[in-house]
N, C-alpha and C positions, 0 to 999 in steps of 0.2 A: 737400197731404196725400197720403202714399203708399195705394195701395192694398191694404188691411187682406187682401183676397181672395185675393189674388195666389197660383196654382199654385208658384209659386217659393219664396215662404215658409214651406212646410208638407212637413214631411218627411216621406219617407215610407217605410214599412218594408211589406214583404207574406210570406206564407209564402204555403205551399197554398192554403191555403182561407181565410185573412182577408187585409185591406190596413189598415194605421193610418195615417193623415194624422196627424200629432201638431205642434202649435206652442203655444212659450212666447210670453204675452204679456206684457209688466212696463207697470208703472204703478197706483197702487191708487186713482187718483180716477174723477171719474163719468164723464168724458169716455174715456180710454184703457179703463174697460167696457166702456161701449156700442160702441167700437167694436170690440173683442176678440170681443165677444158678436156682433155681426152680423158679423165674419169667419167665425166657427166656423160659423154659419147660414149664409151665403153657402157654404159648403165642403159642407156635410152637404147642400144642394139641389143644388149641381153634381155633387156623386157619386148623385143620385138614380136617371137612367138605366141607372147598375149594379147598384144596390142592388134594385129594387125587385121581389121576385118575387108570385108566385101568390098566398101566404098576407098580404105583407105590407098592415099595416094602420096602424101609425105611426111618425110619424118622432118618435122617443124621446128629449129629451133630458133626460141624469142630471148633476145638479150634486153631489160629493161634497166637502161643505166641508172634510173635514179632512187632504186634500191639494192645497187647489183644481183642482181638477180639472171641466171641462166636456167630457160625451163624449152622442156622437149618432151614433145608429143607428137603421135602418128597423127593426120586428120587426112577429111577429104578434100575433093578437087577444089569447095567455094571453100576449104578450111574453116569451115562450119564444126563438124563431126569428129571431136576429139577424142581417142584413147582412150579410153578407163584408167592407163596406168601412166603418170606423167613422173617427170625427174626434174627435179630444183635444186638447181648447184646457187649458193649465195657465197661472195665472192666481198666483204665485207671490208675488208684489206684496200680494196680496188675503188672505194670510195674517197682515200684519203690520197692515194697517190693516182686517182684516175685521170687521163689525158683524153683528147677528144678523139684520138687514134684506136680507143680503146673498142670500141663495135667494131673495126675494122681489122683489127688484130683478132678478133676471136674469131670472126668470120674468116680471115685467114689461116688461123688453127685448126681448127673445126675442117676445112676446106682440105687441109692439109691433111691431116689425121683419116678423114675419112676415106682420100681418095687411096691409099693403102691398107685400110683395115679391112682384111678379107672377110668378117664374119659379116659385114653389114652388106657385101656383095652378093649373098645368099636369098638376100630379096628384091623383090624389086618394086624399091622405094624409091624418089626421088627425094634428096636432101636440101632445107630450104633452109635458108635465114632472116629474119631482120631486129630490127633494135627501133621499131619506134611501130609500125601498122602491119594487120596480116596482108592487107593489099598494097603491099609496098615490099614482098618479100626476093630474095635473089637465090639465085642456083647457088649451092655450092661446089 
């Protein structure tokens, strides 16, 4: 199985002041998810060392079903103060066979993935998610 993480797979555009990691991932079953889902995680924890300043307080991720779109960035406590370097996984697949379970499934992935992934332990970030407002977001 190739590796989902891989620096080479994830494009990358930057200006001034932000960087965007951006990767398409196709396939709409549970398997090609989960592992889309723990790429984009493995990505947003390796860029933590840059991301992470004075105020920040979580690593944010926002699900927007209605471009599939998965995007993750560090910010602060009003989630105001975002990152320089953000990660957009589009999940394009997931449009055509999307169910309404589907925010609740990555939010479970995500949940899941994280609470084992020892490199993202090394900080201390608190992990968030949601799929519609930043002040509507949950623990992971």
């Amino acid at each position: 199985m190739p590796d989902m993480s891989s620096s080479s797979l994830w494009q990358h555009q930057s200006t001034d002041q932000s960087e965007l990691y951006h990767r398409r991932f196709s396939g709409g079953d549970q398997t090609s998810l989960k592992q889309a889902v723990e790429a984009c995680a493995t990505k947003a924890v390796e860029l933590l060392h840059r991301n992470i300043q004075d105020e920040s307080l979580f690593l944010l991720f926002e699900w927007n079903a209605a471009t599939a779109q998965l995007r993750a960035v560090v910010t602060d406590a009003d989630k105001k103060i975002d990152s320089p370097c953000v990660v957009l996984a589009e999940f394009g697949d997931l449009l055509q066979s999307a169910t309404a379970d589907i925010a609740t499934n990555i939010q479970f992935l995500l949940s899941d993935f994280l609470a084992s992934y020892s490199p993202f332990f090394r900080y201390s970030l608190v992990a968030m998610f949601h799929s519609g407002s930043r002040a509507a977001t949950t623990l992971l």
